[in-house]
N, C-alpha and C positions, 0 to 999 in steps of 0.2 A: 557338244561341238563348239557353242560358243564359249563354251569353259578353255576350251584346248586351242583356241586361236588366242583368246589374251592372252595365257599364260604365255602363248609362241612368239605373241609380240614386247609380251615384258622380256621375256627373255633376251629377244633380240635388242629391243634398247638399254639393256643390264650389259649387254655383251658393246654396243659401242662406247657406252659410256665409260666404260672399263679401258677400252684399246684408249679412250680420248685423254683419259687421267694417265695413262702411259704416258704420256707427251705435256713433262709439267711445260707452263708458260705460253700454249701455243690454246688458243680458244678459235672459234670460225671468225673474228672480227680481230684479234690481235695477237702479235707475238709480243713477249716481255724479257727484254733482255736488262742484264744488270752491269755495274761498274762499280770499282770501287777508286776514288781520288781520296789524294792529299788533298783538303780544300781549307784546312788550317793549320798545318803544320809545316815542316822546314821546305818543304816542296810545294808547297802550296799556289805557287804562281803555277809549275808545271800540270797540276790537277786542274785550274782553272782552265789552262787553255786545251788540253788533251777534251774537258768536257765540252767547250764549247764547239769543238771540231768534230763530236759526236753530235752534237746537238742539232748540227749544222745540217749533216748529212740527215739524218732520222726527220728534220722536217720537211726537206728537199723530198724525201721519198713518199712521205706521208699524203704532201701537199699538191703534189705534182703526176704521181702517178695510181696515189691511192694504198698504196701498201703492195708486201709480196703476196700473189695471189689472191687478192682480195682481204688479207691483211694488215693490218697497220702496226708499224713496232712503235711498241713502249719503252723506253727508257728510263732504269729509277738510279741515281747515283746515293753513293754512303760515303760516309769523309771516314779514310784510316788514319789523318792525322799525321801518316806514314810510319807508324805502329803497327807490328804484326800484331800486338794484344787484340786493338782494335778493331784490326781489316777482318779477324776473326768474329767478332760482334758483328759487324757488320755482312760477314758474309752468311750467317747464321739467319741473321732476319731478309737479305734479298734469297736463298734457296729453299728456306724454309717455312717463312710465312709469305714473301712476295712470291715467292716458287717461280722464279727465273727461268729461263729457256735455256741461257747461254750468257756466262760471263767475257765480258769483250772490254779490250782494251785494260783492266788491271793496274795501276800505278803501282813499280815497286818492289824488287827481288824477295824478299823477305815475306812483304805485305801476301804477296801468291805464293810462296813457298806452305804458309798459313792456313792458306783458304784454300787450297787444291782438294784436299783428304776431305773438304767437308761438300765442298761441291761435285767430285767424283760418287762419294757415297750414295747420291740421288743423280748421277748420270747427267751433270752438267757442264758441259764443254768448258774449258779454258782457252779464249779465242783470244791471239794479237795481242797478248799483255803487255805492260810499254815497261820492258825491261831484256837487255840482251842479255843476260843470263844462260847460260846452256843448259840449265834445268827448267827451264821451262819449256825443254823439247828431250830432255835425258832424266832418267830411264824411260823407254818409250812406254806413252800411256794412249789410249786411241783417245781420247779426251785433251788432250795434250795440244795445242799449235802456236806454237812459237814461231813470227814471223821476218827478225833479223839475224845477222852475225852477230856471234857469240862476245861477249866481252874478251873472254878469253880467246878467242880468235883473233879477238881485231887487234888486242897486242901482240900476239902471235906474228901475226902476219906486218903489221905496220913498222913494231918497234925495230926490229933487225935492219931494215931500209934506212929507217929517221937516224939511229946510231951511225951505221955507216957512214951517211952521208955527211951526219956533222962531225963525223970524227971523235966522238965521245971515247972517252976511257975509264970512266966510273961514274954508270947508271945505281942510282937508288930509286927509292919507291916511298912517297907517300900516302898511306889508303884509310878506307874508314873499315872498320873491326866492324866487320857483319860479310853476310855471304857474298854479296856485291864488290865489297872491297878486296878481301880473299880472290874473286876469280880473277879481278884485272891482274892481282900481283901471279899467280900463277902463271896466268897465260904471256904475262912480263917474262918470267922467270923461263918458262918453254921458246923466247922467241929469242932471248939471250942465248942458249943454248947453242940452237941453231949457228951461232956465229963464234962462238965456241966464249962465251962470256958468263958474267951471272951478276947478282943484285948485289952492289957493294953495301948496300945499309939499307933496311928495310923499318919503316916507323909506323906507327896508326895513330890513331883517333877513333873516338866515340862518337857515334851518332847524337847528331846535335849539338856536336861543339864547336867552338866562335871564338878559341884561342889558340893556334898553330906556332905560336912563337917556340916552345921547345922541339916542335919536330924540324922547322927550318932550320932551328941553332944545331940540329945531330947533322942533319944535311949538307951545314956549309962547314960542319968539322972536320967531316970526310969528305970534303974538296968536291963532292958530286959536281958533274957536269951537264947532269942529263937527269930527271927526276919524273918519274912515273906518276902522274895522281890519279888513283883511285877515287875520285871524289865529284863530288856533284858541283850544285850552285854557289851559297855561300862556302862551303870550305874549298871551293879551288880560287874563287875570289880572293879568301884568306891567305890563305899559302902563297899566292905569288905576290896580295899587296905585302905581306910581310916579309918575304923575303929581296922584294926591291928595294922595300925602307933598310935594308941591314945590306945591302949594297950588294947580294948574291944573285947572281943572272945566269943559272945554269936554263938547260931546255928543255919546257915541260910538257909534256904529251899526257894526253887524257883520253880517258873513252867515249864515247855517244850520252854517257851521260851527262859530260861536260860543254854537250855541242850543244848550244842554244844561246841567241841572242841575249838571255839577260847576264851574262858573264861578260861582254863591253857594254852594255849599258848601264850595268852596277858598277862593275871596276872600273870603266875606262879607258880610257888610253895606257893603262896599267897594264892592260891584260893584252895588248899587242906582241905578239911574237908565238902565241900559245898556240898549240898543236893541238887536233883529237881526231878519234875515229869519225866515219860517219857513212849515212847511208842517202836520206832523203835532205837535199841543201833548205837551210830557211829561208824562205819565203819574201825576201827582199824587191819590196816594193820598183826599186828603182833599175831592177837589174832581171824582174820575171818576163817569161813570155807571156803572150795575149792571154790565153786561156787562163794563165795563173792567175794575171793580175784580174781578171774578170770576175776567178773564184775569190783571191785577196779582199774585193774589193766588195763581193757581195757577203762576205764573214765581218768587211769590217762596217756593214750598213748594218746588220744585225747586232756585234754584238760591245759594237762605238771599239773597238783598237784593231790594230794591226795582228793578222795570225802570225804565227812562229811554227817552227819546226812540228811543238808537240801537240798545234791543232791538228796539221797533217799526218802524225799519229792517229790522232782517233777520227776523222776523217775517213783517212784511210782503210782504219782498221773496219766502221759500221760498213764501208763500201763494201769491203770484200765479204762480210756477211752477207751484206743483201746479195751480191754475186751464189754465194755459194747456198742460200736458202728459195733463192728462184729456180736456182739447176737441184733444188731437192723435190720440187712439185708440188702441190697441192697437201697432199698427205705428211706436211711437214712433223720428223719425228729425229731425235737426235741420232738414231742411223743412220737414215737419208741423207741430213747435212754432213756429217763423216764422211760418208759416201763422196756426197758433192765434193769435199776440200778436198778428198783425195783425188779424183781426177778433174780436176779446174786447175788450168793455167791461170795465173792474175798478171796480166804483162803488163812492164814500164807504165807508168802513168805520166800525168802531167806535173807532178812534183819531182819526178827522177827518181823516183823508185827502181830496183833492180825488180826483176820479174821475180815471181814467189810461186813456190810449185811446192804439193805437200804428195805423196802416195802414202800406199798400205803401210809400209815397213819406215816411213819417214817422217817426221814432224815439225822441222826447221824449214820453212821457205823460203831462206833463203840464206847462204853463207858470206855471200861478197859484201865487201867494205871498201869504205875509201879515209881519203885525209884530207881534213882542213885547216885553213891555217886564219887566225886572227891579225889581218893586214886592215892600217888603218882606220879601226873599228868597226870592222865586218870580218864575219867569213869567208874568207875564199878557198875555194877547191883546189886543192894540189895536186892529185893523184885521181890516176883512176880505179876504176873499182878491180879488184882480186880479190885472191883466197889464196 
């Protein structure tokens, strides 16, 4: 009899122990979530502060309320350098030796294009990647949550307006040769459409390049009036300082990746007149509400500067985890959180977020965009948000 109760009790601790390794990352004291940042490479300012705006939120939570459910989240970041070679190293050693819960927040079209097939493989969410990519919500994958409008949307939808209104008659497009670059000019080429137009000259670049002088000289050969960049930090700096030293002043619109404060504080008063998509405004000291500036101000006591935009990326993004790992309960397993993002509203926040809503059949939280424009060296919002 007493043979047949231990064995009944090993059994049953054999049998929890088992359901509990179902659930890599999540122990009774912690959950472990991962990220992957540029922290030395061409993006690497935007890695620094997406991290720090993770940081932010994970110690607020930690500190203040003790964790989800009597959990505390862990945090480990890995530098891709903004290398997909990389972010695959890297995503190798957070799912498979740190054994992650959930990767959140992401740096980088390419970088998650990479890493998805290896963190799918062992059932680990791709949560709030900080790229508008439409493949990070297409083909549907229930692991899948993409939380802005698509690049290809926001030209979609913005460039038909901006043309009209400036009375353009020959749009080009400068972009970087990778899938990032590829969707802006696509989703260019569908909003042309629309207006019954198309891409007068279309040019690239290689990731990582810091000389754009032969793509402005194809640009101002064909008289462009209006120029797409496809391009991030330093090459949309390039493109337009180089194109103003050679005396050509057509009008340049970018995507969300080009919206960020360090595009007038590296270029300048250079870079006044530039257009992009966008969603959440940066974070401008002199111009937030109370509540902002309280958060501005308790991010810049921690971590000595001022946030930007892509703090409030990841910010945002740990937020709506812990949102959607509180409404999973106790029995935290990556169904449950599934579960939870699909029926959780995340409404407007204090940064001006558009509301994010994900169901069964859906993965994009949200489609609407807007436009900002660089007046006097800042940001200012144009437009309001559509689709």
């Amino acid at each position: 009899m007493k043979l047949k109760s231990t064995l009944a009790l090993a059994a049953l601790a054999l049998a929890a122990s088992t359901t509990f390794a179902q659930t890599q990352g999540v122990s009774k004291n912690e959950i472990v979530i991962g990220s992957i940042q540029d922290l030395s490479g061409p993006i690497a300012a935007f890695g620094k502060q997406v991290r720090f705006g993770m940081q932010l939120r994970v110690d607020e939570l930690n500190e203040q309320t003790g964790g989800i459910h009597g959990r505390k989240i862990k945090l480990l970041i890995e530098d891709s350098q903004y290398d997909p070679k990389k972010a695959v190293l890297a995503t190798q050693k957070l799912v498979n030796q740190d054994k992650i819960f959930a990767m959140v927040s992401h740096l980088g079209t390419t970088s998650n294009l990479a890493a998805m097939p290896i963190q799918f493989a062992k059932n680990v969410p791709n949560l709030s990647p900080i790229t508008a990519s439409k493949e990070m919500y297409e083909p549907f994958n229930k692991l899948k949550f993409g939380f802005t409008a698509s690049y290809y949307d926001q030209m979609r939808v913005h460039l038909p307006k901006l043309v009209k209104e400036k009375g353009s008659k020959t749009v080009c497009t400068i972009y970087q040769d990778d899938d990032f670059g590829t969707e802006v000019m696509q989703g260019a080429e569908a909003g042309l459409k629309t207006i019954g137009m198309a891409l007068s000259e279309k040019t690239t670049f290689k990731t990582g390049a810091t000389d754009f002088s032969s793509q402005v000289a194809r640009m101002k050969a064909a008289n462009c009036d209006f120029v797409v960049l496809g391009t991030i930090i330093r090459e949309t700096i390039g493109t337009i300082g180089t194109a103003k030293r050679s005396g050509f002043n057509p009008v340049f619109f970018g995507s969300s990746a080009a919206y960020t404060d360090l595009i007038h504080k590296l270029g300048t008063r250079a870079m006044d007149g530039l257009y992009a998509a966008m969603t959440v405004q940066n974070p401008y000291l002199d111009s937030a509400s109370q509540p902002l500036r309280f958060w501005a101000t308790k991010y810049q006591t921690k971590f000595n500067e001022e946030p930007t935009v892509f703090s409030v990326y990841g910010y945002a993004a740990v937020d709506n985890f812990i949102t959607a790992a509180q409404k999973a309960g106790p029995n935290l397993t990556t169904e449950s959180l599934v579960k939870a993002l699909e029926t959780t509203t995340f409404p407007t926040d204090i940064f001006g977020s558009p509301e994010i809503k994900f169901g069964p059949n859906k993965r994009q939280g949200s489609d609407l965009s807007r436009v900002s424009q660089i007046v006097e060296g800042k940001w200012k919002v144009i437009s309001e948000y559509s689709r």
